[in-house]
Short mmCIF file of the C-alpha atoms (twelve columns), coordinates in Angstrom:
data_MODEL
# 
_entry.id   MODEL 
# 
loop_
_atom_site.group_PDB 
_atom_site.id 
_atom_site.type_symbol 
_atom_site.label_atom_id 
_atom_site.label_alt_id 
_atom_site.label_comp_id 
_atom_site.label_asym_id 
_atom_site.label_seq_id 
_atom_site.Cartn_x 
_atom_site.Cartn_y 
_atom_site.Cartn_z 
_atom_site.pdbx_PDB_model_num 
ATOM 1   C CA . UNK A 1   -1.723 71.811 69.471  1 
ATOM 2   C CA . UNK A 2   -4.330 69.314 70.307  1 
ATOM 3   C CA . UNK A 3   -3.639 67.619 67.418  1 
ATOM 4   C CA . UNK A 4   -0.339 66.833 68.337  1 
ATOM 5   C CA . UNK A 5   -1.320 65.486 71.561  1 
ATOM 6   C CA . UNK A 6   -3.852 63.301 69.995  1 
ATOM 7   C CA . UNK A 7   -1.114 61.750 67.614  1 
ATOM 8   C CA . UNK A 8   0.849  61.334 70.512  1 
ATOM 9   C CA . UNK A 9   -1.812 58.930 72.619  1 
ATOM 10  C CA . UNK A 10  -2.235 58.690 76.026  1 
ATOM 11  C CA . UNK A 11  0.665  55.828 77.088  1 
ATOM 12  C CA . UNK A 12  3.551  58.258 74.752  1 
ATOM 13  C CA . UNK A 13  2.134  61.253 76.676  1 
ATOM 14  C CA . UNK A 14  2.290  59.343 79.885  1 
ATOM 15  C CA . UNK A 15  6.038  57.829 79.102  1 
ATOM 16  C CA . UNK A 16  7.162  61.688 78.061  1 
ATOM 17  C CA . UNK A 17  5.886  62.935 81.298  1 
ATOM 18  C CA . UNK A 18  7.466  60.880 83.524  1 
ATOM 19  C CA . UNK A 19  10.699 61.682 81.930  1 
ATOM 20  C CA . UNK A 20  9.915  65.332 82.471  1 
ATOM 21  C CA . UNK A 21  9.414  64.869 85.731  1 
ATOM 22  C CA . UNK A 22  12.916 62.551 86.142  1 
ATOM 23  C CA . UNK A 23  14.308 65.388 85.002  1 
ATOM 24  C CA . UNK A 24  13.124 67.701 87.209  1 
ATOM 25  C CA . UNK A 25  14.121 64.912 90.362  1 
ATOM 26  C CA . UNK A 26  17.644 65.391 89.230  1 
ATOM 27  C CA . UNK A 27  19.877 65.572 92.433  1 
ATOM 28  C CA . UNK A 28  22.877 67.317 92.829  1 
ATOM 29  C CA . UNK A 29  25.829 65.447 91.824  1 
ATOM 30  C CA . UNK A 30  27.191 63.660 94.333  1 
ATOM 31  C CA . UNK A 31  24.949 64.061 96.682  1 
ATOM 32  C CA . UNK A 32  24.130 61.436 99.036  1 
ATOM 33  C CA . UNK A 33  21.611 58.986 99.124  1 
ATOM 34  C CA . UNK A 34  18.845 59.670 101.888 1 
ATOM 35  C CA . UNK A 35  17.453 56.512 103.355 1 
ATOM 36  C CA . UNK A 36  14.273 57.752 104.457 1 
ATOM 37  C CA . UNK A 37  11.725 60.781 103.928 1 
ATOM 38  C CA . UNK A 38  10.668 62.795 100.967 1 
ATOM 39  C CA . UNK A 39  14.690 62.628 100.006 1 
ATOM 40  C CA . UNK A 40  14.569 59.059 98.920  1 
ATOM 41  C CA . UNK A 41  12.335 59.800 95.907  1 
ATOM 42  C CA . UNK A 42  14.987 62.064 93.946  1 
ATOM 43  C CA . UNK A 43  18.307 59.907 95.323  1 
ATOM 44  C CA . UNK A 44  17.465 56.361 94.424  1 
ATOM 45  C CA . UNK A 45  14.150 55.613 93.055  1 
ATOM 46  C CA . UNK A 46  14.173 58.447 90.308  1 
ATOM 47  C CA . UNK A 47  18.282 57.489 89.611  1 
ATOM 48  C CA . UNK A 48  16.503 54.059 89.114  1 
ATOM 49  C CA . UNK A 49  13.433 54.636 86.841  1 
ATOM 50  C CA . UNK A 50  16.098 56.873 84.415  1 
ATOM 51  C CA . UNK A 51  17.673 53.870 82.310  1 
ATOM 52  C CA . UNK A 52  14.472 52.134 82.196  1 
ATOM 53  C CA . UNK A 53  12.631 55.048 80.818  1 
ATOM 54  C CA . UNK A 54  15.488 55.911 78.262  1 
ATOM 55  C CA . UNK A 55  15.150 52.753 77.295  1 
ATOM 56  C CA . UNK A 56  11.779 52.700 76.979  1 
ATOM 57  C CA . UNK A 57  11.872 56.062 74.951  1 
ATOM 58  C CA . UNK A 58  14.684 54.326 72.758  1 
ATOM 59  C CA . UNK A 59  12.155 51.563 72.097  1 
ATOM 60  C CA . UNK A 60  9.727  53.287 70.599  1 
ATOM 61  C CA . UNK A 61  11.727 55.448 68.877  1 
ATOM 62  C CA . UNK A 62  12.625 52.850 67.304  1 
ATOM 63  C CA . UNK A 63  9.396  51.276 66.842  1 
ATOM 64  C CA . UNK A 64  8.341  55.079 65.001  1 
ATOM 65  C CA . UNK A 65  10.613 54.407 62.689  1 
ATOM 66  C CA . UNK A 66  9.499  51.133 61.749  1 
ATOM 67  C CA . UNK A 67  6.316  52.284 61.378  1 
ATOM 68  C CA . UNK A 68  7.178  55.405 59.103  1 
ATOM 69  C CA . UNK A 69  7.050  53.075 56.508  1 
ATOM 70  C CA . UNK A 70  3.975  51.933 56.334  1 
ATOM 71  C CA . UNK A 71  2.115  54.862 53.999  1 
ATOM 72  C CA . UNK A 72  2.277  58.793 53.796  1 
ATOM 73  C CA . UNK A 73  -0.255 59.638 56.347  1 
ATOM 74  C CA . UNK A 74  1.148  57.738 59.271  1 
ATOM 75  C CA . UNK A 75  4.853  58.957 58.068  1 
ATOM 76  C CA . UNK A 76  4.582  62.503 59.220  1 
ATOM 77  C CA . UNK A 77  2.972  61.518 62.084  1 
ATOM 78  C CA . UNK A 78  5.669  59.375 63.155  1 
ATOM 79  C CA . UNK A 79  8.231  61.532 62.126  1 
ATOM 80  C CA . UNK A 80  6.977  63.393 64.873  1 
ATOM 81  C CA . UNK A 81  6.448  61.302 67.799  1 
ATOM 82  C CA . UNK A 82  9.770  59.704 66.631  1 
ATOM 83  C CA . UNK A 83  11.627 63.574 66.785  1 
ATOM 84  C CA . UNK A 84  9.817  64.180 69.747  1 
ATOM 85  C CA . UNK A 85  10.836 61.715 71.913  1 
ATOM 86  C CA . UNK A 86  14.392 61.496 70.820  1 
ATOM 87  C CA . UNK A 87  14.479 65.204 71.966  1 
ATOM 88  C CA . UNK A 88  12.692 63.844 75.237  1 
ATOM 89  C CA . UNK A 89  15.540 60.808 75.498  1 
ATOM 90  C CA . UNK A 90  18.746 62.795 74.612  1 
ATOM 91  C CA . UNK A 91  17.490 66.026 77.531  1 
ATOM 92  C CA . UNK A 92  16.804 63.409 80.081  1 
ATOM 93  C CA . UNK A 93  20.221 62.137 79.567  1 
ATOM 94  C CA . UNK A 94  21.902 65.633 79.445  1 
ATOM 95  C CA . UNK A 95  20.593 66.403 82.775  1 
ATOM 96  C CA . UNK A 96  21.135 63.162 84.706  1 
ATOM 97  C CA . UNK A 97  24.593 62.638 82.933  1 
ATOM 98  C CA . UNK A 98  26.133 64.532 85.990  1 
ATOM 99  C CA . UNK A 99  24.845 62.719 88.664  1 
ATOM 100 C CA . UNK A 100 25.432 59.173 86.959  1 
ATOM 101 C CA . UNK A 101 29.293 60.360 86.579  1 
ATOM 102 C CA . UNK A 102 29.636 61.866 90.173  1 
ATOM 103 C CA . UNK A 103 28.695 58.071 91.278  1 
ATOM 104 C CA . UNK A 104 31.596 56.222 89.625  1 
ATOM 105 C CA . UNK A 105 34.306 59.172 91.394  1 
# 
């Protein structure tokens, strides 16, 4: 296991984390936004940091890939970073999929 986590590095762990923890902050769709108190963390800051850190997920994804091709050894470590976090990417959208849909209604 500790292998895997030193693959990873500290800024993927960091990046997969926080999306674990978006995901957890995942309000109740249509629920209101609260404009003060512990409330305002999980109705508009976390429904803001959720594109930006699909995107950034996407990114280097993306960037795995690329890199896959460089020789054998760094391939299957890429291949799992890359299968990781596009298991990290498409949960974080499952679960926040309501609550972005619930806003355009």
């Amino acid at each position: 296991m500790f292998t895997y986590l030193k693959i990873f590095g500290v800024l993927r762990l960091l990046l997969i984390a926080t999306a674990l923890v978006l995901m957890l902050l995942a309000p109740e769709p249509g629920s209101d936004a609260a404009r003060s108190g512990w409330e305002l963390i999980p109705t508009l800051i976390a429904p803001a940091m959720v594109p930006l850190v699909f995107m950034l997920l996407m990114f280097d994804f993306m960037m795995c890939r690329i890199r896959m091709h460089d020789d054998e050894h760094t391939r299957k470590n890429f291949r799992v970073i890359s299968h990781t976090e596009l298991a990290t990417a498409l949960l974080l959208l499952l679960v926040w999929i309501p609550f972005f849909l619930a806003i355009g209604r």
